[in-house]
N, C-alpha and C positions, 0 to 999 in steps of 0.2 A: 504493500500500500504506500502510495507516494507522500502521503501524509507524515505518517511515520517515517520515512527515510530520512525526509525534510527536517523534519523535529529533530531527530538522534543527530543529523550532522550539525546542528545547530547547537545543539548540547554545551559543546565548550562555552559558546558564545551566550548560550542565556543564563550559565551561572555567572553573572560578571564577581570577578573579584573587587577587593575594595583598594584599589589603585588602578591612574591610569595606566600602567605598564603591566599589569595583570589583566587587562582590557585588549590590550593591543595582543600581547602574546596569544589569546585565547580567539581574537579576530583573526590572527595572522596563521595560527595552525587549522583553519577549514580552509587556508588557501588551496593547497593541493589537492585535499580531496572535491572540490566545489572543480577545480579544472579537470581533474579527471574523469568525474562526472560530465561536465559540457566538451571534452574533446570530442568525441566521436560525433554529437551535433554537428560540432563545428565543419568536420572534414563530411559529415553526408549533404550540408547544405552550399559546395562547391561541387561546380562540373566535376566528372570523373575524370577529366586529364588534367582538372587543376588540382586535384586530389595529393596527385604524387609529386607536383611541381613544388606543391605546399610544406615536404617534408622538414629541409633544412630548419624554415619558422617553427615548426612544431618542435624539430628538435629544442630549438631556442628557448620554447616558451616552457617545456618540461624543463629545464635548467633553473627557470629564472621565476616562474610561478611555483615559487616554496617560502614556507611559513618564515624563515630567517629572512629573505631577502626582504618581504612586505616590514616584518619587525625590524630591520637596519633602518627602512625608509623613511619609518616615521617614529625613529627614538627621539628626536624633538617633543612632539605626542606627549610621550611615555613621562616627562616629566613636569607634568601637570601637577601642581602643588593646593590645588582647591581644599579648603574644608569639607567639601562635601563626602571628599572618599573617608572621612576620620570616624563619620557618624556610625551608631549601633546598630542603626537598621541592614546595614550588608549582613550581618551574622542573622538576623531572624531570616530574611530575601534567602539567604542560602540554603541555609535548612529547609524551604519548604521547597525550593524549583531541586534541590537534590531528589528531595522524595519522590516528589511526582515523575524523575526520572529513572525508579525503581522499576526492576523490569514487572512485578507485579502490578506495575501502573501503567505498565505500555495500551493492553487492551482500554481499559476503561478514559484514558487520554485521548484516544482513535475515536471512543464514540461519543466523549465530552467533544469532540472535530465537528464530526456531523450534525451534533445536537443544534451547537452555538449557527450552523447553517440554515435551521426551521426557527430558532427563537433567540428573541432579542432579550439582552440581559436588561438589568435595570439602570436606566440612564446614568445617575449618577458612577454606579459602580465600574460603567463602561468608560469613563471619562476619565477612571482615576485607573486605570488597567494600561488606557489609552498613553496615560503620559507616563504610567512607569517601564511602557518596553519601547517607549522613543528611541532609548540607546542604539536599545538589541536592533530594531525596526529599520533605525535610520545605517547605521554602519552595516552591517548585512546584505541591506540593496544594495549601497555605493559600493557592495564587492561586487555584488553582481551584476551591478550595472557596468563597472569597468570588464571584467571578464567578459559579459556577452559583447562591449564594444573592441574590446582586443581579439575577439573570435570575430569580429565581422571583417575585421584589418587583414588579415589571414593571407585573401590571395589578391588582396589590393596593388597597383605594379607600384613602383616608389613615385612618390608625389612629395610636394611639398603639406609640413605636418598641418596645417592651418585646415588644406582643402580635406586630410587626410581624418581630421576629429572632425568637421563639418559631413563628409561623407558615413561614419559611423555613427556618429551624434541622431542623422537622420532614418538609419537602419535601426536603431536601439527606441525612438521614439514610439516604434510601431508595436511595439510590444512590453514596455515599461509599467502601462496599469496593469496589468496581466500579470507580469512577474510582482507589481508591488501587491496588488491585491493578494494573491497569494501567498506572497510572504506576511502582509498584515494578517490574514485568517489562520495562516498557522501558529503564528505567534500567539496570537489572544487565547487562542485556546489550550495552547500550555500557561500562561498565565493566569486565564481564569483557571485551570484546572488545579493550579499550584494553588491559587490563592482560595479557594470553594469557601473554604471555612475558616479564611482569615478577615474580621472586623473593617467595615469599611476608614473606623478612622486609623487602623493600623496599616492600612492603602494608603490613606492619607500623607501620612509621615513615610511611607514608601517614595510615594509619587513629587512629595516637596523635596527631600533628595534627587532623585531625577530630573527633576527641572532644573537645579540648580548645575547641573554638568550640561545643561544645553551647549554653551557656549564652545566647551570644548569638545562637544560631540562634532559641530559645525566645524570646527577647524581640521579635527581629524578625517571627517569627510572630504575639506580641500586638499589634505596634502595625499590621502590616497587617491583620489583623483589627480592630483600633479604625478604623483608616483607611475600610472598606468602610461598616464599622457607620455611620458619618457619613456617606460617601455614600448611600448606602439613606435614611438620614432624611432628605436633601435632595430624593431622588430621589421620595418620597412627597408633599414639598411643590408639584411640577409636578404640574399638572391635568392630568386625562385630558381628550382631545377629545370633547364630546357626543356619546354613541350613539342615535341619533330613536328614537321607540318605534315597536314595529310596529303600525301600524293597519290591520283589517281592512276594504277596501274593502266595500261593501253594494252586492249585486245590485243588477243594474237593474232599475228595473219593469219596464220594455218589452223585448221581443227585438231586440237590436239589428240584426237581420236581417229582411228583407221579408218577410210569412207567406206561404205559396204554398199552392193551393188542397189541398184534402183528396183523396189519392187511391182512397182507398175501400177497399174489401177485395178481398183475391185473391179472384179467383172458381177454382173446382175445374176 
């Protein structure tokens, strides 16, 4: 069930620790499983002779799409000195998104999925859910919005980078609510599911915390997005491998086959 795959790879990333460089690391290791899952996308939605032309890049990107390289990128990030990471509420937040990732909570997680997709929670409760997996919600997409824009890059010829993010920028818009939407729904419903039986005003003091890391949620969005943006420009300086042109073979004069005599006409 893709529900569940979505959630388990998410896992690192929705127990956040209580530092931003506990944040980052825990972002940075779904890197390579998040690409290894959309490679083979990647290479089925190129023609089949641009398939193999693409290798070199791919080799590229299996190098350089791992969890260290995105965590060198943005150890700036990483030392984010807020009060917010100090506060006590990360220890309650933990203990409960651990639990609910008990594998005796896998099944009833899957159908708290489906539930939250016939009924609407209770406003308030939804708005305080809302702002405490902004984090998770908003860094998440910006990976996968960079990944599906570095997989459109693929077997683009080299250009200059400008025309080359405006090019992907406009392949990625086409499918962006789609990907967010569904990362929002999966989210909420390990959140609500973690949180079922936790006090709306202990959401509260959740959610006041979380807002308070807006700021450097936004910033760590731009430098992984600066981050991609560089790699995409490198990944256009790898050559494609030669694709041969097609040459149409020219009949042969001769039959290549021995003539046999003339059988004549039916006779009536």
């Amino acid at each position: 069930m893709r529900v569940l795959l979505v959630i388990l790879l998410l896992a690192p990333n929705a127990l956040w620790a209580a530092s931003a460089s506990g944040n980052i690391e825990a972002l940075s290791a779904q890197l390579s499983p998040f690409w290894q899952t959309l490679r083979p996308a990647c290479l089925m939605a190129l023609e089949p002779e641009v398939q193999s032309a693409v290798t070199p890049r791919v080799n590229f990107l299996d190098e350089r799409l791992v969890g260290n390289q995105l965590e060198k990128a943005l150890s700036a990030s990483a030392r984010d000195r807020s009060s917010q990471w100090s506060s006590p509420v990360w220890s309650s937040r933990d203990k409960l998104e651990r639990s609910a990732l008990k594998l005796a909570d896998r099944e009833p997680l899957r159908e708290y999925f489906f539930k939250l997709q016939t009924q609407t929670p209770n406003p308030e409760r939804t708005q305080l859910v809302t702002d405490i997996q902004y984090m998770s919600e908003q860094l998440n997409f910006v990976l996968r919005k960079e990944l599906w824009k570095t997989c459109h890059a693929l077997g683009l010829s080299q250009i200059p980078l400008a025309q080359l993010e405006t090019a992907v920028e406009q392949r990625w818009l086409a499918q962006q609510e789609k990907v967010r939407l569904q990362l929002k729904r999966e989210l909420a419903a390990f959140y609500f599911y973690s949180f079922r039986q936790t006090s709306n005003a202990k959401l509260q003091e959740f959610a006041d915390v979380a807002k308070g890391l807006i700021p450097w949620v936004k910033s760590t969005s731009v430098s992984i997005e600066e981050h991609f943006a560089a790699l995409r420009g490198q990944l256009l300086a790898v050559p494609l491998n030669v694709i041969p042109d097609a040459v149409d073979e020219p009949f042969p004069a001769d039959r290549p086959w021995p003539p046999s005599p003339s059988q004549g006409l039916l006779q009536p």
